[in-house]
C-alpha positions in Angstrom: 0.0 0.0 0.0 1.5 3.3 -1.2 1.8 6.2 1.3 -0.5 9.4 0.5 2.0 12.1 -1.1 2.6 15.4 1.1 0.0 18.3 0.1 1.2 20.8 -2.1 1.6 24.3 -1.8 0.4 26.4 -4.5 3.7 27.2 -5.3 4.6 23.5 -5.8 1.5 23.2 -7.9 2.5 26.1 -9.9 6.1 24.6 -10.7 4.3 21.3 -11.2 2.2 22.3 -13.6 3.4 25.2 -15.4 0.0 27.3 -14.5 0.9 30.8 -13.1 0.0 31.1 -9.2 -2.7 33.7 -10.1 -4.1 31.4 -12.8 -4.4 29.1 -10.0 -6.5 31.4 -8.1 -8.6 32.1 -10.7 -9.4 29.0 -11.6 -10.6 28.0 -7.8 -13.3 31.5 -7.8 -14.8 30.4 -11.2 -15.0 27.0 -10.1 -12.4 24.9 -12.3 -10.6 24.1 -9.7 -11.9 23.1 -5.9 -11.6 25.6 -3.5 -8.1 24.3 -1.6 -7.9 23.2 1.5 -6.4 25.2 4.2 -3.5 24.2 6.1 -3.5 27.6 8.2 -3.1 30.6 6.3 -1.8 28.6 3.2 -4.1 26.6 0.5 -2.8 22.8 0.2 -3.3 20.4 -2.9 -2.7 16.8 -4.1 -2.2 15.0 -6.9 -5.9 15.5 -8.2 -5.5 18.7 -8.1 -2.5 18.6 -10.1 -4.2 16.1 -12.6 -7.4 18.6 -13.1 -5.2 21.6 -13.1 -3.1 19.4 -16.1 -6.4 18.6 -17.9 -7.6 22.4 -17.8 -4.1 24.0 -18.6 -4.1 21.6 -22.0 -7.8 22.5 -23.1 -7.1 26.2 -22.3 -3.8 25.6 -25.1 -6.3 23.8 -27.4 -8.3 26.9 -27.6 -11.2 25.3 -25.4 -12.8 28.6 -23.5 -13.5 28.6 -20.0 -17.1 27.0 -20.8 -15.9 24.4 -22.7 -13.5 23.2 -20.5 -16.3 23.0 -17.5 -18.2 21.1 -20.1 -15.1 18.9 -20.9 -14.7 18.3 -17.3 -17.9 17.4 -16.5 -17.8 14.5 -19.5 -14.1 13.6 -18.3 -15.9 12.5 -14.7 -18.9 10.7 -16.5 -16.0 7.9 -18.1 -16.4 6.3 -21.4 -20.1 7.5 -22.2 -19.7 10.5 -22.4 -16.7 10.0 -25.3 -19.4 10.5 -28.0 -20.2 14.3 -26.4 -16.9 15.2 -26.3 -16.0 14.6 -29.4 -18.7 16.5 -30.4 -17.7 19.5 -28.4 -14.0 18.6 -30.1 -15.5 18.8 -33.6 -17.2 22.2 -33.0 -14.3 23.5 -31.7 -12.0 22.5 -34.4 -14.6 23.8 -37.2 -13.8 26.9 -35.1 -10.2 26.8 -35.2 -10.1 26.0 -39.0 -12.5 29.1 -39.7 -10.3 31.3 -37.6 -7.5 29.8 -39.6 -9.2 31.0 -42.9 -9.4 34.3 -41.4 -6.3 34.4 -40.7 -4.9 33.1 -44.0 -6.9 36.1 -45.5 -5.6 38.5 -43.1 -2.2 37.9 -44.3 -2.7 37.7 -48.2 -4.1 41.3 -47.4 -1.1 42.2 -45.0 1.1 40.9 -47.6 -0.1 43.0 -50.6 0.2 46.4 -48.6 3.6 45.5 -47.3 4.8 44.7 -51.3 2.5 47.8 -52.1 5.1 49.9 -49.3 8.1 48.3 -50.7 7.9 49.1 -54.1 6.7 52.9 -53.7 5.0 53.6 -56.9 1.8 54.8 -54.8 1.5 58.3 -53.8 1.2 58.6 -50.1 1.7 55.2 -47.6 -0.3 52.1 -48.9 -1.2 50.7 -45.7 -2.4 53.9 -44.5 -4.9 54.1 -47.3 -6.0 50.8 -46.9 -6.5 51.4 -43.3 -8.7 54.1 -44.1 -10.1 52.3 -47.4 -9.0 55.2 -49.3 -7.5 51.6 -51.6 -8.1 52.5 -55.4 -9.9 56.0 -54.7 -8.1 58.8 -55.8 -6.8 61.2 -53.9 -8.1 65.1 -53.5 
C-alpha cells in the first residue's frame, strides 16, 4: 500500500504544472478548480488537483474557453459515455479553429499586398495607411 503524497503548496503546484500562481486562483473563484484546503493561512493540494489543473491547462492551449473546459470536465468525470459528447464538443471546436485559420490566411494575403504595395513605392502617399482608411483605389483630392 502506497503512502498518500505530502500536500502541495500552490507554489509546488505552480512549478508542477506550469500554470501561473494567479491562474491558480482564478481557476478555484470560477469554479475549475476546488476551492483548496487550508492548512492555516496557506491553501494545500494533491495529486488531483495537479491532474485537473493538467487537464484544464491543456484544453485552455487547445483553444477550449472557459465553458468548454467546464463542459469537458464534467464528461471527463462521466468515463467512457460520455466520449461520443466530447467529441462533439471537439468537432465544434476544431470547425472553429479551421475558420479562424481562414481568417487568418486572408488576413495575411491582405497584410502581404500592402507590405509589397510599401516596398515598391509607386503609390503616392503610404499604402497601408490608405488601406486602413479604405482610401485603396480611390483617388486622392
Amino acid at each position: 500500500m502506497s503512502m498518500p503524497s505530502p500536500p502541495l503548496t500552490i507554489g509546488q503546484l505552480s512549478q508542477r504544472t506550469g500554470a501561473n500562481i494567479e491562474t491558480i486562483r482564478y481557476y478555484e473563484r470560477i469554479g475549475l478548480l476546488p476551492v483548496a484546503l487550508r492548512k492555516g493561512r496557506y491553501r494545500t493540494y494533491d495529486v488531483t488537483d495537479v491532474a485537473r489543473l493538467g487537464f484544464v491547462r491543456r484544453s485552455r492551449e487547445l483553444g477550449f474557453s472557459i465553458k468548454e473546459v467546464r463542459a469537458l470536465l464534467n464528461l471527463a468525470a462521466g468515463g467512457h459515455e460520455s466520449c461520443a459528447d466530447a467529441r462533439d464538443l471537439a468537432a465544434v471546436h476544431l470547425r472553429d479553429v479551421r475558420s479562424r485559420i481562414a481568417d487568418l490566411r486572408r488576413m495575411e494575403r491582405a497584410l502581404a499586398t500592402t507590405v509589397r504595395a510599401c516596398d515598391v513605392g509607386d503609390e503616392p502617399g503610404c499604402p497601408l495607411i490608405d488601406t486602413l482608411e479604405g482610401n485603396l483605389g480611390v483617388e486622392s483630392r
